[in-house]
C-alpha positions, 0 to 999 in steps of 0.5 A: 759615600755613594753606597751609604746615600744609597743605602740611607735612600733605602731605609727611608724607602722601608720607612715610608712604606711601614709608616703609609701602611700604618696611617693610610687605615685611619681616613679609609674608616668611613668607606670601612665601616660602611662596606663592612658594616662594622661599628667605631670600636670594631674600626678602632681594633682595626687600627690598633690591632697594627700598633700592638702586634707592632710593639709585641713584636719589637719585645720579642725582637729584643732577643734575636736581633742581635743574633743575625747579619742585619741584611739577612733578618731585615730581608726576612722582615720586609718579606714578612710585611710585603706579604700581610700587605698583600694579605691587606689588598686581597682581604674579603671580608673583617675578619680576614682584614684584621688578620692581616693587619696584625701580621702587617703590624708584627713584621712592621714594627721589627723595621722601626729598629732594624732600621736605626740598628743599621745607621748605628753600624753603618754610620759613625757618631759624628754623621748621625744627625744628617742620616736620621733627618734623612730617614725621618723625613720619609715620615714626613713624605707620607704625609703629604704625599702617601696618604693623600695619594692613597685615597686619591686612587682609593676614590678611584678605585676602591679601598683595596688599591692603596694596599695594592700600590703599597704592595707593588712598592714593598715588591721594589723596596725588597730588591733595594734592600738585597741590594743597597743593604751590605751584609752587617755581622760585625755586632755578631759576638763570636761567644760560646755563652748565649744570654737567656731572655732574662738575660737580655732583659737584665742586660738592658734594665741594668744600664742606667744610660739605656733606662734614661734613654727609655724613659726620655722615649716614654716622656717624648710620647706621652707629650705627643700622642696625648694630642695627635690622636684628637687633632683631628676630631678636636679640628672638626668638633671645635675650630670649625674644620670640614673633613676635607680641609682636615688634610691641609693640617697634615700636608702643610706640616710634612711638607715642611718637614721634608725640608726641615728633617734633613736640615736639622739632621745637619744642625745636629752633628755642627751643634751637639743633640742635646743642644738641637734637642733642647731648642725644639722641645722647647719650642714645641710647648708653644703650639701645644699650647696653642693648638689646646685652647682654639676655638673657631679660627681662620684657616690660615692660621690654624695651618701657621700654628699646626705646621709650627707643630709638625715641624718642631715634633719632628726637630726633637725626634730627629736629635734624640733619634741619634742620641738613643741609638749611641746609647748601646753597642753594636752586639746589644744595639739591637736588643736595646732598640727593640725594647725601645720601640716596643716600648714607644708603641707601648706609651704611644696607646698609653698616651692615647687612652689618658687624654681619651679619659680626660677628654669629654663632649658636650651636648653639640659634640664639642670635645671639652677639657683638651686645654688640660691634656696639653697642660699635662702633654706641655709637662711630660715635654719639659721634663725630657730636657733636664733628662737628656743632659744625663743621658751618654753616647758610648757608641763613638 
């Protein structure tokens, strides 16, 4: 049990650093464009040059994966990453700095599903639940204290040191993985017949239970990423927000789920995943609903509101993350997984592009219509609960 709390701490670690890397760009955006005198849009190719070299990297994933011992590829992987992120660090100039996040984001995004990949092999069906609450707690660790000291020793310094710092951690995680991750080939099926590209892609399209679990992560996404991308402008524009009070929101709802990821991860494997599912998809409408309709509002109970938020977003992920990954068996869970976080990343900026289409400003700068993007959000969520009672583990 020590080896597999030790090998769990791992892919948390890996998590964090994938998940850092992705977020800490977003609040270096002023410094950014001001250095590099570039405009809003040059700064937003800059942040989604990451997230789609991430999801064309988990496509192509889908049909090697399942070809390697999981240690070898995820060691490859992460030195992968451990080098765009010094790329990062060292970047002179635009150009160089895009460069590198497209790399950073083609090696990232292969870690979302070696990861899981890995607790599919490793651990049984029965203690799922408590291991992804405890990988997925890394996401909340980010938040509260990997980005906030990200520009803490970017203010410092300059906003070179977070990728610096990301780069000395990476350098530690990678002797973690060699070694905390046991070598893992059992998913290796010993066959003359190699499945084609096509054939991967049949494999997986043909199976009804893995397209409902694809299409349960496609809903989950479209409810979520229509409003986190505006939770911040919208906080600022509407509630009456500084930017400074803007980090309260995101430290108060990962502080949260740092103790409550790894609870409801337990809560999972006692009570069954669609039932732990279905509690916090639920509850999840009611601060998308209230979040889309505030006006000025006193601080502390924005941050009661936007924590019920965090804490509830992730309570349903921690469950479907668990029943997802059961969907698939051991020699195509990789390919499976693959597709699935290509597919995420995919629906993440689909998300993002619709609400930014519904969305509009006033005269004063005031975002107008975000009460119609949470109506949609609040549809695409309550579909995913009729959905996921059809959905079946068969890895058990």
């Amino acid at each position: 049990m020590n080896k597999e709390k030790l090998l769990l701490w791992t892919l948390a670690a890996i998590n964090f650093t994938h998940i850092v890397d992705f977020m800490i760009l977003m609040p270096l955006g002023p410094q950014l464009m001001r250095i590099f005198e570039i405009s809003p849009k040059e700064f937003g190719l800059l942040v989604s040059s990451y997230t789609f070299a991430a999801g064309f990297s988990s496509f192509l994933g889908a049909f090697v994966l399942d070809k390697f011992d999981r240690r070898t590829i995820m060691m490859w992987v992460f030195l992968g990453f451990f080098l765009g992120t010094i790329a990062c660090a060292l970047s002179p100039n635009y150009f160089v700095l895009l460069t590198a996040r497209i790399i950073s984001g083609l090696f990232g995004g292969l870690t979302s599903a070696l990861i899981l990949s890995i607790i599919g092999d490793v651990i049984p069906d029965s203690r799922r639940g408590r291991a992804m609450g405890l990988v997925m707690a890394a996401f909340s660790v980010a938040s509260v204290f990997g980005v906030p000291f990200g520009l803490f020793i970017a203010s410092l310094s300059n906003w070179h040191a977070p990728f610096v710092f990301l780069a000395i951690l990476s350098g530690l995680i990678f002797w973690m993985i060699y070694k905390y991750i046991p070598s893992l080939t059992a998913h290796i099926v010993a066959e003359k017949f190699k499945p084609t590209p096509l054939q991967v892609i049949r494999r997986v399209t043909g199976n009804g239970n893995q397209m409902r679990a694809i299409t349960l992560t496609i809903m989950m996404m479209l409810g979520q990423f229509m409003i986190i991308p505006f939770l911040s402008p919208y906080m600022v524009a509407n509630v009456g927000f500084t930017d400074m009070e803007l980090t309260y929101i995101y430290m108060a709802g990962g502080a949260f789920t740092i103790f409550t990821s790894p609870w409801v991860g337990k809560l999972t494997d006692k009570y069954g995943k669609v039932k732990i599912f279905t509690i916090f998809m639920t509850l999840n409408v009611i601060p998308i609903g209230v979040i889309t309709h505030l006006g000025a509002t006193p601080i502390p109970y924005v941050l009661l509101i936007s924590t019920m938020f965090f804490v509830t977003s992730n309570g349903r992920m921690v469950p479907a993350s668990a029943l997802i990954t059961g969907t698939a068996k051991p020699e195509n869970r990789g390919s499976f997984l693959s597709f699935n976080s290509a597919v995420q990343q995919v629906a993440a900026g689909l998300a993002s592009f619709v609400a930014g289409m519904i969305l509009a400003e006033t005269a004063n700068g005031e975002l107008i219509n975000f009460n119609v993007v949470g109506y949609i959000a609040i549809v695409f969520s309550l579909l995913c609960i009729p959905l996921i009672r059809r959905i079946k583990v068969v890895d058990v």
